[in-house]
C-alpha positions in Angstrom: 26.4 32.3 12.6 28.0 35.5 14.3 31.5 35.4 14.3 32.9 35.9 17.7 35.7 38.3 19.1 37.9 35.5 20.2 37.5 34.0 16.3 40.8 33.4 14.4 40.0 33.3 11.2 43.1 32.8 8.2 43.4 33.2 4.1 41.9 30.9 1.8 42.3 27.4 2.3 43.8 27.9 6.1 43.2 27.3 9.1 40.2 28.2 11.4 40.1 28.6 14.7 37.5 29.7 17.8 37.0 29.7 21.1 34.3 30.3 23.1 30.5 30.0 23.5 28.6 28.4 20.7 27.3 30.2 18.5 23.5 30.6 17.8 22.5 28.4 14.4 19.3 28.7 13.1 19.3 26.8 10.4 21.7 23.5 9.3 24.8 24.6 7.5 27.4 22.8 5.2 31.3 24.2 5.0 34.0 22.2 2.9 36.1 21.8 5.9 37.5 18.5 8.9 35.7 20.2 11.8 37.1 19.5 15.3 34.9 20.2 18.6 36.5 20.3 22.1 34.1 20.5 24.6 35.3 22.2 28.0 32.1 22.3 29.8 29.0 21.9 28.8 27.7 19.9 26.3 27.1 20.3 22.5 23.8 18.8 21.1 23.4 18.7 17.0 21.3 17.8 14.6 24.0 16.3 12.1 22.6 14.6 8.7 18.7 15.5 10.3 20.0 12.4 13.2 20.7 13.5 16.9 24.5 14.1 18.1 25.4 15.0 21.4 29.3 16.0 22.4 29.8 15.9 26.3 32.3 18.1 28.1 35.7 16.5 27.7 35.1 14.9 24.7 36.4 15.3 20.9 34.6 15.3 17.8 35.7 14.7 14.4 33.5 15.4 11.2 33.3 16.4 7.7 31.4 19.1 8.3 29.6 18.6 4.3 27.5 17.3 6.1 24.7 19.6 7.1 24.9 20.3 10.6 22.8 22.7 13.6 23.4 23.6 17.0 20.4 23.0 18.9 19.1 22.9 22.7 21.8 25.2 24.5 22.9 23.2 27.4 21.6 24.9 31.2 25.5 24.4 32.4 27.5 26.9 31.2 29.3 25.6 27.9 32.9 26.7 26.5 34.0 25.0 23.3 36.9 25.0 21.3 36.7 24.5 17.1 39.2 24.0 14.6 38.5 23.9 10.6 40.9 22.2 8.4 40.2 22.6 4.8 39.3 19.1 3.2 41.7 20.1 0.7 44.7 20.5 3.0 43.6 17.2 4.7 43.2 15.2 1.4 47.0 15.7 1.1 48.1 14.1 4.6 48.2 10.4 2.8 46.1 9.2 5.7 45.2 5.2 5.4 42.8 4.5 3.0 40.4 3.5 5.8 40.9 6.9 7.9 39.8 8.8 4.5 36.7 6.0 4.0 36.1 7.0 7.7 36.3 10.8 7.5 34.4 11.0 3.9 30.9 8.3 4.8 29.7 11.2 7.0 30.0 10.0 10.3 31.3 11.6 13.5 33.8 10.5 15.1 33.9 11.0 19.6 36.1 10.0 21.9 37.3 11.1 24.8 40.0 13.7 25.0 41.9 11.9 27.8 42.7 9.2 25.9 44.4 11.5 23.3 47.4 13.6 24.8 48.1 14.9 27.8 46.6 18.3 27.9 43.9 18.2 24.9 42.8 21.9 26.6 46.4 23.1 26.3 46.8 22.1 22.8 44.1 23.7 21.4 44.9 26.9 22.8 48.0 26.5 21.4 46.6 26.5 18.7 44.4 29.4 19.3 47.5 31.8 20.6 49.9 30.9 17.7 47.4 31.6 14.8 46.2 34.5 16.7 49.6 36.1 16.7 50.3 35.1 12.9 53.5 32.8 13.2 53.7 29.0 13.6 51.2 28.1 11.1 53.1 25.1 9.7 53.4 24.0 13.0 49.9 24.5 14.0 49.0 22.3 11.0 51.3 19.5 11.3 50.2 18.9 15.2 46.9 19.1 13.7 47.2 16.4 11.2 49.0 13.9 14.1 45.7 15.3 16.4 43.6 13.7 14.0 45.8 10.5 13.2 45.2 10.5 17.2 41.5 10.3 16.9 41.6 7.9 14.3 43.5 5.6 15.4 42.5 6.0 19.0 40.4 2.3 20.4 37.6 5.0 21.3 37.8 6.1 18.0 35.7 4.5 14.6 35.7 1.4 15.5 33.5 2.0 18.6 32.1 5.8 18.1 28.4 6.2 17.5 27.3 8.4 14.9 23.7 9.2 14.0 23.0 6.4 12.0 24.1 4.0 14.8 27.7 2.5 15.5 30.5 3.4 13.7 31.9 1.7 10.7 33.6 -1.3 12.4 36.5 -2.9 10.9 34.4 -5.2 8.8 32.4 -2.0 7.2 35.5 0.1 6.3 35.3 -0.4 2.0 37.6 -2.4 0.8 41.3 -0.6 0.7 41.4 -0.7 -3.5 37.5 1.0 -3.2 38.7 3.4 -0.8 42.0 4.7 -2.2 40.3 4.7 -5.8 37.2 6.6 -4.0 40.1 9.3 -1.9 41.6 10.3 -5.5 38.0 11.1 -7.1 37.5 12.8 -3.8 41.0 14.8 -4.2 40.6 15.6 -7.8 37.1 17.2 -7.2 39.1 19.2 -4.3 41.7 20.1 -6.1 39.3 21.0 -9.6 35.6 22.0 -8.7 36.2 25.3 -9.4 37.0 24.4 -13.2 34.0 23.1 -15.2 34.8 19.7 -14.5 31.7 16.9 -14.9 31.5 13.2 -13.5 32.9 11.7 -16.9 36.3 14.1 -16.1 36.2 12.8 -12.6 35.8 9.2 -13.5 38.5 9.3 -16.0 41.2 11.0 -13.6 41.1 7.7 -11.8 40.9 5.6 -15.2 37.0 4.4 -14.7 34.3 3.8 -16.4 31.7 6.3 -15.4 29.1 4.2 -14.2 31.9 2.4 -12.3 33.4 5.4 -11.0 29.7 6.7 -9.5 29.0 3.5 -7.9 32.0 2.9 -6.1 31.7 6.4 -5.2 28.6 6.4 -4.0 29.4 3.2 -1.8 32.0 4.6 0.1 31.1 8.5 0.3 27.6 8.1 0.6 26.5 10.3 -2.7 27.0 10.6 -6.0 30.3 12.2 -8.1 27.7 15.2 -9.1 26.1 16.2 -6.0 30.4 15.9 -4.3 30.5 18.5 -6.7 28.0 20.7 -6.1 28.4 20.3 -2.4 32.0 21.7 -2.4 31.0 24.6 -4.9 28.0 25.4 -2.4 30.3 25.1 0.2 33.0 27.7 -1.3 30.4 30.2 -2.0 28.7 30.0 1.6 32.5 30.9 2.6 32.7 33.8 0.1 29.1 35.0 1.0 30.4 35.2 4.8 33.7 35.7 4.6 33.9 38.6 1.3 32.0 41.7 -0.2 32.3 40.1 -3.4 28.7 40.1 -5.6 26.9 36.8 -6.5 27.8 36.7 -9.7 31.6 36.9 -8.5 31.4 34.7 -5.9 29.5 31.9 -8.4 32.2 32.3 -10.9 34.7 31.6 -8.2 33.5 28.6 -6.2 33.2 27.1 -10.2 29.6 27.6 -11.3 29.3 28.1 -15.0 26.0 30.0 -15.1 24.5 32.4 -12.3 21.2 31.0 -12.8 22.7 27.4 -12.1 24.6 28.6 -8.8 21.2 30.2 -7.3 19.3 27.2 -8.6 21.7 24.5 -7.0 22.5 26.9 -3.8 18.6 27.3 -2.9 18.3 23.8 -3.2 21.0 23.1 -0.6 20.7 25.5 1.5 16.9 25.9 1.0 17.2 30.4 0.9 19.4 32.6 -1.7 22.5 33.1 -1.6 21.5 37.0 -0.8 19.4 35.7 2.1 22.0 33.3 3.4 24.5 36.2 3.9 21.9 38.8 5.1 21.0 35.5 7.6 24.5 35.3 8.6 25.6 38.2 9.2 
């Protein structure tokens, strides 16, 4: 993905923000980050998770964005779209519900229309936009942010009656139980706040005092994959940012985003992203 001229893009662990036409993708990609679309015209059309997603103009979308995702089909009608990033790090420390968490981690998008939302969903964004652009307001940006997305949540349009690509949302009656959830938020958190250290399932399990065979499967029931592969996603994840976003080497940038051997990092990065880490960033950029 080329990064466009009207791209704000912050430190680590900040916040992202574009505007503009969508970019060209030519290949799925995974970032560690809550991912909001505002379309203005046009339409967005993904392949999200290898299912169909399409995001018409006035609409919102809400998704983890580990999941792998690719623009595809440019829309005929001239499209302008507005993103925003959040780092799942920043948003695993809003203390949303239990359920909005359970929601946000299983994977599934989450549209509605932007109407229903506030007033001015267009003005907000560029807001947004303007006041990370020009370097002040950050904490402010942030915390309208976080109610945006409390908006979303907890808007009627919202999880209980989105579609996502496996069908309808997850319904009152499919949110995990609240105990399951919170239990599965703080693994979630701890590998957040901890993947770049050498940490394993077993260290994971035991932050949350679990077994680890009870740890994975509770895990696995309401993100959707296993303690180990959460791992390796959000190191994969951190070193596709460093490989866009820094001149730092591989072996650098596998020691940062926690990988304890280079060989494991290309090994576990092919397999995710299906080319080299060298190939990704030539790709990229």
């Amino acid at each position: 993905m080329v990064l466009a001229d009207d791209e704000v893009e912050l430190d680590e662990a900040a916040l992202w923000v574009r505007h503009g036409v969508p970019p060209v993708m030519a290949r799925p990609h995974r970032h560690d980050d809550l991912e909001l679309n505002l379309v203005h015209t046009g339409r967005l059309e993904y392949l999200f998770g290898g299912s169909g997603l399409r995001v018409e103009a006035g609409e919102v979308a809400l998704f983890w964005g580990g999941t792998p995702h690719q623009l595809v089909h440019p829309c005929a009608t001239p499209t302008d779209v507005s993103w925003v990033h959040i780092p799942l790090t920043e948003v695993l420390r809003w203390a949303l519900p239990t359920e909005h968490v359970a929601v946000l981690l299983s994977a599934r998008p989450v549209v509605v229309p932007a109407a229903v939302l506030v007033r001015d969903v267009a003005a907000l964004f560029a807001s947004w936009h303007r006041d990370v652009l020009d370097g002040g307001h950050r904490t402010v940006v942030m915390l309208e942010a976080q109610a945006f997305v409390r908006r979303v949540l907890d808007s009627p349009a919202g999880p209980a009656g989105a579609a996502g690509p496996a069908g309808s949302g997850p319904g009152a009656a499919e949110v995990p139980l609240s105990g399951a959830a919170a239990r599965a938020t703080a693994m979630a958190q701890y590998v957040a706040e901890h993947y770049r250290e050498p940490i394993t399932a077993t260290d994971v399990a035991r932050a949350v005092h679990l077994s680890p065979s009870h740890a994975m499967t509770l895990f696995k029931r309401v993100v959707g994959t296993t303690v180990g592969a959460y791992i390796a996603r959000c190191r994969v994840a951190e070193a596709q940012r460093l490989l866009i976003t820094s001149d730092r080497t591989a072996a650098e940038i596998a020691h940062a985003a926690g990988f304890t051997a280079q060989s494991s990092f290309y090994d576990t990065f092919r397999q995710v992203c299906g080319v080299a880490p060298g190939d990704y960033r030539r790709g990229l950029r």
